[in-house]
C-alpha positions in Angstrom: -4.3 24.6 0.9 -1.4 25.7 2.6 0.0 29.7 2.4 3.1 28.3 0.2 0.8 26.5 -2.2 -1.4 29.7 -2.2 1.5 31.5 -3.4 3.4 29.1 -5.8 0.2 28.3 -7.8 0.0 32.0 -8.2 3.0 32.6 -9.7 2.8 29.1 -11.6 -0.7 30.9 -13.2 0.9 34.3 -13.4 3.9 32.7 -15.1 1.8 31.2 -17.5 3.6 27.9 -16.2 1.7 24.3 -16.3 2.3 22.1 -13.5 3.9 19.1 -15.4 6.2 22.1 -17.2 7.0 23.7 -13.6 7.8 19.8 -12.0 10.1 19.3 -14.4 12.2 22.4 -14.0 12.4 21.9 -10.5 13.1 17.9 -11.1 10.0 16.8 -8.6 6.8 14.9 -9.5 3.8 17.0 -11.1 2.2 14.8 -7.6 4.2 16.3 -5.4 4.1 20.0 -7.0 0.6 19.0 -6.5 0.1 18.2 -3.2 2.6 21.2 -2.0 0.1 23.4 -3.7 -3.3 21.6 -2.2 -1.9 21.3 1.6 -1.5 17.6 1.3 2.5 17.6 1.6 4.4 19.3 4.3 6.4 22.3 4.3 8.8 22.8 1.4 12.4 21.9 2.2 15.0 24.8 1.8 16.3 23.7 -1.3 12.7 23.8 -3.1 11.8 26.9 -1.5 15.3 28.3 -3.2 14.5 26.5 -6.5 11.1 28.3 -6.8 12.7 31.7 -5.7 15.0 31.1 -8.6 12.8 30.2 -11.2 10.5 33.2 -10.0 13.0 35.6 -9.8 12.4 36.3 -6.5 14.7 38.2 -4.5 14.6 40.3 -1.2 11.5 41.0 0.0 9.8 38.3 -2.1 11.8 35.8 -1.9 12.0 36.7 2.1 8.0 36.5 1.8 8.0 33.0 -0.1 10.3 31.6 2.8 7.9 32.9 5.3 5.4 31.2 4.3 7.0 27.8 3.8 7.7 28.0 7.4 3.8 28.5 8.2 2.7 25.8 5.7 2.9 22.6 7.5 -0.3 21.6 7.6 -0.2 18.5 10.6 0.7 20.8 13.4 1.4 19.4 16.6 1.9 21.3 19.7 3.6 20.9 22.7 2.6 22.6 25.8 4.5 20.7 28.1 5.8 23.6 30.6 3.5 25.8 29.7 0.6 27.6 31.7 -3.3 25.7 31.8 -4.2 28.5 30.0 -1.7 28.0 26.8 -2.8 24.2 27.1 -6.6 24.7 27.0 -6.2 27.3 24.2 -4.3 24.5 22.5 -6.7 22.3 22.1 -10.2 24.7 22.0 -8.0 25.8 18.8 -7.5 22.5 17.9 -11.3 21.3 17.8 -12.5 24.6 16.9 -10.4 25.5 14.1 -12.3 23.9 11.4 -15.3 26.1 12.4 -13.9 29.3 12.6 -14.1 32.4 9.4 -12.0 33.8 7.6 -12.3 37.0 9.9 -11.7 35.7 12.7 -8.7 33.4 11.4 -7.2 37.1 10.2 -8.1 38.1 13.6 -6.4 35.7 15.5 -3.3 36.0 13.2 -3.1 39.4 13.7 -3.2 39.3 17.3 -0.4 36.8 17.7 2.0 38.9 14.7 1.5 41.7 17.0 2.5 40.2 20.1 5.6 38.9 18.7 6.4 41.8 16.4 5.4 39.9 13.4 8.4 37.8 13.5 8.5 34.1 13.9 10.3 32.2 17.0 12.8 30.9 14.9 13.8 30.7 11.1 13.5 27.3 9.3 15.7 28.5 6.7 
């Protein structure tokens, strides 16, 4: 699951809101609504995210929140550190063959650490 699909099947539930009913609002596929919520579609595009903010109700802070976390919900990452330092290369990949083994408390950790380094603001908005 991604943090996106986290969120939008919560307020599908809290909504009250079936899949099927929510898909056709938004004029997508119940699949795809599906697959945003399970991780197995990327990131939203901008005009979803602004569709579900809508139907939600969601303004300022939440709908701020709900944008966030489209951004952060791509779940085939691929990183780049060309240019970059041995260090930021071999943290690249220990993360990526030790991700999959690593808890929920020390996935917080780790988020934590990096939110504080950058002031809990990302590089650059998708939307």
């Amino acid at each position: 699951m991604t943090p996106f699909g986290v969120k939008m099947r919560a307020l599908r539930e809290q909504k009250g809101l079936k899949l099927k009913d929510m898909a056709q609002t938004l004029r997508v596929s119940s699949a795809y609504l599906s697959a945003l919520e399970h991780g197995h579609r990327g990131r939203p595009g901008p005009g979803l995210v602004m569709q579900v903010c809508e139907l939600f109700g969601l303004i300022w802070d939440d709908a701020e929140e709900i944008k966030r976390l489209a951004r952060l919900s791509h779940p085939k990452v691929t990183l780049d550190t060309s240019g970059l330092s041995p260090r930021a290369t071999e943290l690249a990949n220990l993360l990526g063959e030790a991700i999959d083994d690593l808890d929920e408390a020390t996935l917080q950790w780790m988020i934590d650490e990096i939110k504080s380094t950058r002031g809990g603001r990302p590089k650059e908005p998708l939307f």
